[in-house]
C-alpha positions in Angstrom: 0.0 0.0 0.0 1.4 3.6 -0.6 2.0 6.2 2.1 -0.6 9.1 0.8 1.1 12.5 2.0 0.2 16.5 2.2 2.1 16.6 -0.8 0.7 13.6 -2.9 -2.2 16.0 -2.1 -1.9 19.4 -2.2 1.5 18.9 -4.6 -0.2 16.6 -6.6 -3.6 17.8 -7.4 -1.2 21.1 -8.1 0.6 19.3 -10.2 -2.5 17.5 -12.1 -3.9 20.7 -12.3 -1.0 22.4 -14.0 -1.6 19.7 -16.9 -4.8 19.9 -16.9 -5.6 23.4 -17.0 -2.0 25.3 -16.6 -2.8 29.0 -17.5 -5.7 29.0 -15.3 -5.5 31.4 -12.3 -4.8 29.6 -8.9 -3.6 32.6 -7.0 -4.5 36.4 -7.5 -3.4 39.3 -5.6 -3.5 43.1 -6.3 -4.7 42.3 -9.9 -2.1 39.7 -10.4 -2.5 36.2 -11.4 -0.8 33.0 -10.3 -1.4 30.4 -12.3 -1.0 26.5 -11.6 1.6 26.0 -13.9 3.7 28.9 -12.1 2.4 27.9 -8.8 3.6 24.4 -9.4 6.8 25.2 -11.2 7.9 27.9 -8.5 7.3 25.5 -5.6 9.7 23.2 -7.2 12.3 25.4 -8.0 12.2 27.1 -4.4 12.1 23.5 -2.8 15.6 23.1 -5.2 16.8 25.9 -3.5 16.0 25.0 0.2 17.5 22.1 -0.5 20.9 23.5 -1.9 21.0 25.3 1.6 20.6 22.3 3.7 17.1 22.0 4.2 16.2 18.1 4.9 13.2 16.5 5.8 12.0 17.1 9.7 14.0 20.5 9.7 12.1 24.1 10.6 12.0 26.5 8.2 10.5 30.1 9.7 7.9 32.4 7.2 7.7 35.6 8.4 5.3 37.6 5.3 2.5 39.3 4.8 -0.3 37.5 2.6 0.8 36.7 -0.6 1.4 34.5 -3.3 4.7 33.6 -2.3 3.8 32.4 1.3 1.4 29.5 -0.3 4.5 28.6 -2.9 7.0 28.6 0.2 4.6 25.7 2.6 4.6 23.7 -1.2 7.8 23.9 -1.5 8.9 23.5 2.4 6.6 20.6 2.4 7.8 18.9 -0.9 10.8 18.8 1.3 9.6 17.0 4.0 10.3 20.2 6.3 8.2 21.7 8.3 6.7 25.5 7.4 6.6 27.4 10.6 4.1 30.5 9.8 5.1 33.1 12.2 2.3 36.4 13.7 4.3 39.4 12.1 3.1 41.4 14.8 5.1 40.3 17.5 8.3 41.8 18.7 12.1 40.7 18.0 12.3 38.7 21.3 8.6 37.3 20.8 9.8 36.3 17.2 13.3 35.0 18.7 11.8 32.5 21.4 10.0 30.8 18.2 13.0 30.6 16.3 14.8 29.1 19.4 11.9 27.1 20.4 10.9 25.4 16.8 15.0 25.1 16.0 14.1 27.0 12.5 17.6 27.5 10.5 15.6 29.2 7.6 13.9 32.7 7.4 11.7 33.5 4.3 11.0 37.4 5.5 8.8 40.0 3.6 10.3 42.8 1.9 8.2 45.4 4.1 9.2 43.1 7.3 12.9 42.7 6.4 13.7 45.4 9.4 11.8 43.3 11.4 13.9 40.0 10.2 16.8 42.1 10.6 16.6 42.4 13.8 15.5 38.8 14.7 18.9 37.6 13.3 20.8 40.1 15.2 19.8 38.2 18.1 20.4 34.6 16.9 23.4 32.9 15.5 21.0 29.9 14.8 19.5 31.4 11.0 21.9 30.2 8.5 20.2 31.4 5.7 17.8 34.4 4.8 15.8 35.5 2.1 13.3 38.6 1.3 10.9 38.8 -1.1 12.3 42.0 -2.6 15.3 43.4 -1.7 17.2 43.9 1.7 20.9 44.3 3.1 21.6 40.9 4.7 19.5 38.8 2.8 19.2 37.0 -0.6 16.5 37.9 -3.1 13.5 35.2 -3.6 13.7 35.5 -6.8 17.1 35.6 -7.3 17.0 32.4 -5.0 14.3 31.2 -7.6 16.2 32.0 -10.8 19.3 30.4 -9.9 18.0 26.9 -8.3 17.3 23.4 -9.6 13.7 22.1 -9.7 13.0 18.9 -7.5 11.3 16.4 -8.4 8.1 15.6 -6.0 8.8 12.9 -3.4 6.6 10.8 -1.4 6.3 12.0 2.2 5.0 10.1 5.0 1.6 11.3 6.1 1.8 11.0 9.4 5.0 13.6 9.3 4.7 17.0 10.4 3.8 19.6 7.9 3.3 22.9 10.1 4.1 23.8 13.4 1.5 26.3 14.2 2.0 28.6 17.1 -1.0 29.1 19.3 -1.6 32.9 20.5 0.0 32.5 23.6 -2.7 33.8 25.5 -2.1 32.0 28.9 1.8 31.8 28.6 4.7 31.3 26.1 3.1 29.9 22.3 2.6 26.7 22.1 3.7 24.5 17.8 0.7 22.2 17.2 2.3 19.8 15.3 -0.3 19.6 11.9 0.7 16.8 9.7 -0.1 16.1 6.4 -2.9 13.7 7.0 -4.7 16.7 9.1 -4.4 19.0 6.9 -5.7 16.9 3.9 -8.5 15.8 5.9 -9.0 20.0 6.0 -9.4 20.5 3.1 -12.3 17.4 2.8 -13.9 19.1 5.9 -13.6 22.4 3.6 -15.2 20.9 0.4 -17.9 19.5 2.2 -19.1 22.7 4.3 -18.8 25.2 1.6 -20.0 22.4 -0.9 -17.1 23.0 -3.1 -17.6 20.6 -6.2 -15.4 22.5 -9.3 -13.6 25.5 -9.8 -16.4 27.2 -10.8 -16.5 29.1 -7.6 -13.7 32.2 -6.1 -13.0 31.6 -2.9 -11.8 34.8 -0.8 -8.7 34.8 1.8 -8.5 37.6 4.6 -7.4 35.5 7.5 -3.9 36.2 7.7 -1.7 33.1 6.7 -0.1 33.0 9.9 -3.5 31.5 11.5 -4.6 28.1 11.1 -8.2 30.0 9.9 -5.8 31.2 6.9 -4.3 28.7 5.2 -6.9 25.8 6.6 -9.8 28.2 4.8 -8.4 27.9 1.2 -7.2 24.4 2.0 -10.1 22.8 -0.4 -9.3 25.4 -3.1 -6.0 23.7 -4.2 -7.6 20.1 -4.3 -10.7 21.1 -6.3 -8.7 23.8 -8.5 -10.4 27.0 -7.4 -8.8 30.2 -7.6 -8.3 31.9 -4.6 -7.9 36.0 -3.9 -5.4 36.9 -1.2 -6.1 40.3 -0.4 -3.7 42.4 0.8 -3.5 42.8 5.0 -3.7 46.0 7.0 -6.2 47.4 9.2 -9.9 46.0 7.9 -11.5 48.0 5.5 -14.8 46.9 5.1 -15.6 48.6 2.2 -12.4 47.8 0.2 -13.0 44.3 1.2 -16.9 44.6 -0.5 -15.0 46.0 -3.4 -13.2 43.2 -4.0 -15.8 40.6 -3.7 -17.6 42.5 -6.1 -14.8 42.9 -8.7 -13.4 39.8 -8.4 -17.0 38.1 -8.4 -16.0 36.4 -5.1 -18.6 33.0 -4.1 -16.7 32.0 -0.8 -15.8 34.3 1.7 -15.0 33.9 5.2 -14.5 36.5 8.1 -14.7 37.5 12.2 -17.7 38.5 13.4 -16.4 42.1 13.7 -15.8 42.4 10.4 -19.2 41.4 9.3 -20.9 43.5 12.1 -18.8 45.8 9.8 -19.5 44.5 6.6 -23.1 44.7 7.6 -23.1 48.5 9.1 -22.3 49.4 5.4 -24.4 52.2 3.7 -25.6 50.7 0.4 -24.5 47.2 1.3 -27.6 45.6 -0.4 -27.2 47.6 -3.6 -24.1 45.8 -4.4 -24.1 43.4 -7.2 -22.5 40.2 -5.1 -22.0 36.8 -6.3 -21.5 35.8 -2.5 -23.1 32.1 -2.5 -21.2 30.9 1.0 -20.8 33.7 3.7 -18.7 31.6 6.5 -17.6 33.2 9.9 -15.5 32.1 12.5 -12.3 32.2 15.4 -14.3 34.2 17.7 -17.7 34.3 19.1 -21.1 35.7 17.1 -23.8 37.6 18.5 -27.7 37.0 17.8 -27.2 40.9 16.9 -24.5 40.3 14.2 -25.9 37.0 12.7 -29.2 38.1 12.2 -27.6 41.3 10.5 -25.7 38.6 8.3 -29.2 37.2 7.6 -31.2 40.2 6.8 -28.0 41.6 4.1 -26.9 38.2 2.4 -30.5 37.1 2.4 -29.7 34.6 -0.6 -26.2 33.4 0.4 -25.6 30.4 2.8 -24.5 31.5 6.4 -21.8 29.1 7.7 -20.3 29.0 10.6 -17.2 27.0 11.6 -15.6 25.8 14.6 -12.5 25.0 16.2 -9.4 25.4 17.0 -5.2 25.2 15.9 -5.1 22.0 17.1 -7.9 20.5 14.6 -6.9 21.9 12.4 -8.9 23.4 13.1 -12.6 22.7 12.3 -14.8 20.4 14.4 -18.3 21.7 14.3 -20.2 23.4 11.6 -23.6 25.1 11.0 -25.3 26.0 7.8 -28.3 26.5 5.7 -31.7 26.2 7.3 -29.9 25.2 10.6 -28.3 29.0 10.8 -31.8 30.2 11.2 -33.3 27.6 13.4 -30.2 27.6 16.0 -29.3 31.0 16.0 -26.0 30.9 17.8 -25.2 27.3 17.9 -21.8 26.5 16.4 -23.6 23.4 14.8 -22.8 19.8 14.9 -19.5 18.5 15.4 -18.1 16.8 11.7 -19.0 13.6 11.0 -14.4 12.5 10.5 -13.8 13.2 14.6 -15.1 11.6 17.6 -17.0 14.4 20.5 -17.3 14.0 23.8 -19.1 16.4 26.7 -17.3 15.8 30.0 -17.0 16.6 33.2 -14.0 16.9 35.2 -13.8 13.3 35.9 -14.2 12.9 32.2 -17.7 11.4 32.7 -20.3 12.5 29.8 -23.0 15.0 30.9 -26.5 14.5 30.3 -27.5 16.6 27.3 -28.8 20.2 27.8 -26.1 20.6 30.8 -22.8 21.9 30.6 -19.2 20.5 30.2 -15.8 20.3 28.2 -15.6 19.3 24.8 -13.3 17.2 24.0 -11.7 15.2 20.7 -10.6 12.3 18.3 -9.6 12.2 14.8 -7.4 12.2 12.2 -7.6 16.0 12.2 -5.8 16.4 15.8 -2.2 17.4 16.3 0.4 14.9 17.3 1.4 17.1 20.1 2.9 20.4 21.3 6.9 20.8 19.8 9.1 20.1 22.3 6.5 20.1 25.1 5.5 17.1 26.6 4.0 18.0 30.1 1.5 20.5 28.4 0.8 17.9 25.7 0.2 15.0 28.3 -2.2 17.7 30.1 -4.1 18.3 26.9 -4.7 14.8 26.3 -5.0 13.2 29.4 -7.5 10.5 29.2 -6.6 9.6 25.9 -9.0 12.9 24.5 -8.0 16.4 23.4 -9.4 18.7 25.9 -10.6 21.9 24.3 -10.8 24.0 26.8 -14.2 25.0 25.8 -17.2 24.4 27.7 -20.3 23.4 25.8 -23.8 22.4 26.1 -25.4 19.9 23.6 -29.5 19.7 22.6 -31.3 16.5 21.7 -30.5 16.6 18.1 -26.8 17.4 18.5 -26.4 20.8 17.8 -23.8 22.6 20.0 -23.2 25.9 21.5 -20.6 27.4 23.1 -20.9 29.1 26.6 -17.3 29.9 27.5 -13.5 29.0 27.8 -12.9 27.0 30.6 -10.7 29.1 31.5 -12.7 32.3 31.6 -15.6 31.2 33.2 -16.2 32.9 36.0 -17.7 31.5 39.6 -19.5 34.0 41.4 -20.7 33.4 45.1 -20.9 29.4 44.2 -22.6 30.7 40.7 -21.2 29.9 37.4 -21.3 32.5 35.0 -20.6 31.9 31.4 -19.1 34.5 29.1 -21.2 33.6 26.0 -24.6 34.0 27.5 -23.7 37.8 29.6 -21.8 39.1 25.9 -24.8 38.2 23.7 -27.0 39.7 26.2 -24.8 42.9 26.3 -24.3 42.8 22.3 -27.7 43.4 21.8 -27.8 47.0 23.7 -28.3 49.4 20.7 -25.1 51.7 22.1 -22.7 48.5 22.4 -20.2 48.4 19.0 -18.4 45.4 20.7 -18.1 43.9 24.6 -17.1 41.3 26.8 -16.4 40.5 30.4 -13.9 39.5 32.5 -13.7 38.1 36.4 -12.3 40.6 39.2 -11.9 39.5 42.7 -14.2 40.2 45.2 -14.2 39.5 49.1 -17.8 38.6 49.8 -18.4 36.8 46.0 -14.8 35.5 45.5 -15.6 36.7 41.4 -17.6 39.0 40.2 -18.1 39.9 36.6 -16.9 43.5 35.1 -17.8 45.2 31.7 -15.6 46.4 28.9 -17.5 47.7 26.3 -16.9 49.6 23.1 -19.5 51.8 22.1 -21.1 53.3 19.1 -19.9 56.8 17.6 -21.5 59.4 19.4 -23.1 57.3 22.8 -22.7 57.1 26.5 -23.9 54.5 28.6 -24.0 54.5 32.6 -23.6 51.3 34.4 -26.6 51.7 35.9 -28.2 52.2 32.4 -26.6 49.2 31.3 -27.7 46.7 34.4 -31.5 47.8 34.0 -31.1 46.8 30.1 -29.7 43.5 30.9 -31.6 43.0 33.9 -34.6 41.6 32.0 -32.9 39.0 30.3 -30.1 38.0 32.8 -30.6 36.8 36.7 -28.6 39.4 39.3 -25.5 37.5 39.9 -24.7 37.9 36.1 -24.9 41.6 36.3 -21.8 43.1 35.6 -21.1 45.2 38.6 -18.3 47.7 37.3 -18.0 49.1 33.3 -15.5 50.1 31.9 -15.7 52.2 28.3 -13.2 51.9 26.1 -12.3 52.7 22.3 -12.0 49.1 21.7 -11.5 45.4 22.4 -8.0 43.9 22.4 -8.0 41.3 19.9 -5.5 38.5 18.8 -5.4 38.3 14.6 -7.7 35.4 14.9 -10.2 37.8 15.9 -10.4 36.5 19.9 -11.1 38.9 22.6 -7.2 38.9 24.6 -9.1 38.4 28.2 -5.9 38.4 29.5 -5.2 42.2 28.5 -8.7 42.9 30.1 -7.7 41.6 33.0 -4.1 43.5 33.2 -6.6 47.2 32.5 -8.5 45.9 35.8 -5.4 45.1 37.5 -4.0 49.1 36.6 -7.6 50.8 37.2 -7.8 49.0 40.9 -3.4 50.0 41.8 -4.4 53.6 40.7 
């Protein structure tokens, strides 16, 4: 029997479809066109020239870049390799960036020409980068395309499937990033869990990529696109523009899109919105939390396209649940049923099941699931003790399987013996007319032990009194769910997956209580 790989996947079907249709577009950004054969034939010669610098299977190779053609040709061509791409947040800082060089062991750094300062000063800290290269042109580094021009095509290879294809760095939201380990088997079985949500049959449709590559919601969104053949249009990243992004859908005649639930509640809040002429037939949304205020906007302004939502998380892959169609409308603000390729479970503590309707950890099977953390063993053995993934989220499930989500384990918060979950006090505050965005967070208290506290972004031009706010809520929402302090501000910190940073709420509570 053969060994099936990422890249007798991805590589191949790339390959099959620069034979089979090799000047049609795979790839466009800023008006310019990829196509297979190039994408296929650029992998291979930049795969030539990892290898001429050392680069075996199993080793690290670091891609530090905007989104852009060149990151999808560089995971092809890392992965042809055997290597491992390790997509790195271009937001960080030099010694944030440095502890994932040290920590992944990456000897390679494919940098962006606008980032090359950035790169630059990674490698001033390291001695462990043997070789650099910018896309463009930068002191210290050689020139992709120069690296291109000069190198000698590969020819494709089998790789093992169960070998690692991406180490993914979580956000590091409670302490240093963790690499999920994504092999090539997970993300193959992506891209099937991709065709069959957005019910992806030919490359009749456009799919649409603003997730920054760098998140799993990035490249494991346009993962179906290269088995099918579908072009895909990378726009460009920077601070969301909802009305650029509209533009593009429109000129591009984009089918698939996917975004945050802020940038719909965007997307949503535009003037003239309806009176665009949209060939949107899947509008997906994801990585963070949606409101009954921003999916029923979603509704009422894509009236004819299909609302799907997905699921998950880096360490699937990342989808396990989804929710479309008719089901969007009848269980507003479920996350939908978990995918039919992974094994669920709803747990307590003690890992025994709950009853359905009551609350408990979700946890995971499947051939979408990471081998484990890189290099981290204890906080792998914790994530899978009892021979499940735990999720970290807490759930509840109804009697025909749909789930919804009601907080992070993590954030929930216990107030005088009470639980109190995030989910259910944001979509309650989300629907205030004033609100723009809002979430809570725990602060101590000595007669409650927690008690829940507001931050809350408002609409141009409003003020809202906490008193205000807790008669609002009040009717909806028993007492000891009440937040009991508010705090305004311009906006929620957010990770680039879109997640509220709770952990930078809690540091602004920490400052307003020293002084």
């Amino acid at each position: 029997m053969p060994t099936w790989s990422f890249r007798s996947h991805w590589m191949a079907q790339t390959a099959g479809h620069a034979v089979s249709r090799p000047d049609a577009v795979a790839l466009r950004y800023l008006g310019q066109d990829t196509t297979w054969r190039q994408l296929h034939e650029r992998s291979l010669a930049l795969a030539g020239a990892l290898r001429e610098r050392g680069v075996q299977s199993g080793d690290r190779v670091m891609l530090l870049t905007l989104n852009r053609p060149e990151f999808v040709e560089a995971v092809f061509a890392i992965n042809s390799l055997g290597a491992i791409a390790v997509p790195v947040n271009f937001r960080l800082t030099p010694p944030e960036i440095l502890y994932l060089i040290e920590d992944s062991g990456s000897r390679v750094l494919i940098v962006d020409g606008p980032l090359a300062p950035l790169g630059a000063a990674v490698a001033g800290m390291t001695s462990q980068l043997e070789s650099k290269i910018v896309l463009g042109e930068a002191d210290g580094f050689e020139s992709y395309e120069q690296v291109l021009a000069d190198a000698d095509p590969i020819e494709l290879e089998d790789v093992p499937e169960d070998s690692t294809a991406l180490l993914m760095y979580t956000s590091g939201t409670t302490g240093a990033p963790k690499g999920a380990m994504l092999s090539h088997r997970n993300m193959y079985l992506q891209a099937v869990t991709c065709i069959r949500c957005n019910e992806v049959w030919d490359e009749s449709d456009v799919g649409f990529l603003t997730a920054p590559f760098f998140h799993i919601a990035g490249l494991g969104s346009i993962a179906a696109n290269f088995i099918i053949g579908t072009p895909t249009v990378i726009h460009p990243l920077g601070a969301f523009d909802p009305e650029a992004v509209v533009d593009a859908w429109e000129r591009e005649g984009a089918t698939i899109v996917f975004n945050v639930p802020q940038q719909w509640q965007a997307i949503c809040a535009l003037p003239g919105i309806t009176d665009r002429d949209l060939k949107l037939r899947i509008i997906s949304w994801g990585a963070a939390p949606a409101s009954d205020t921003v999916l029923r906007a979603m509704e009422e302004t894509f009236p004819e396209a299909t609302n799907v939502a997905v699921f998950g998380q880096t360490e699937m892959s990342p989808i396990t649940c989804v929710l479309s169609g008719d089901d969007s409308r009848r269980k507003l603000g479920s996350v939908g049923k978990p995918i039919p390729t992974i094994q669920y479970r709803v747990v307590d503590d003690e890992m025994n099941d709950v009853p359905v309707g009551e609350i408990g950890e979700i946890v995971y099977r499947g051939p979408t699931m990471m081998s484990a953390y890189w290099n981290k063993p204890e906080e792998t053995a914790k994530a899978f003790e009892g021979g499940w993934f735990h999720s970290g989220d807490l759930v509840r499930q109804d009697d025909e399987g749909f789930v919804w989500v009601v907080d992070r384990k993590k954030d929930m918060i216990i107030s005088g013996g009470e639980n109190i979950y995030c989910a259910e006090v944001e979509n309650a505050m989300f629907a205030h007319p004033k609100v723009l965005e809002a979430a809570i967070v725990g602060r101590e208290d000595d007669r409650w032990g927690e008690v829940p506290v507001a931050f809350v972004a408002l609409k141009p031009e409003q003020e809202l009194t906490l008193e205000e706010f807790t008669d609002f809520l009040g009717a909806t929402l028993a007492r000891y769910k009440l937040p009991k302090d508010l705090v305004i501000v311009d906006a929620l910190p957010r990770n680039a997956g879109g997640k509220v940073l709770k952990t930078v709420l809690r540091d602004r509570l920490a400052e307003l209580a020293n002084g």
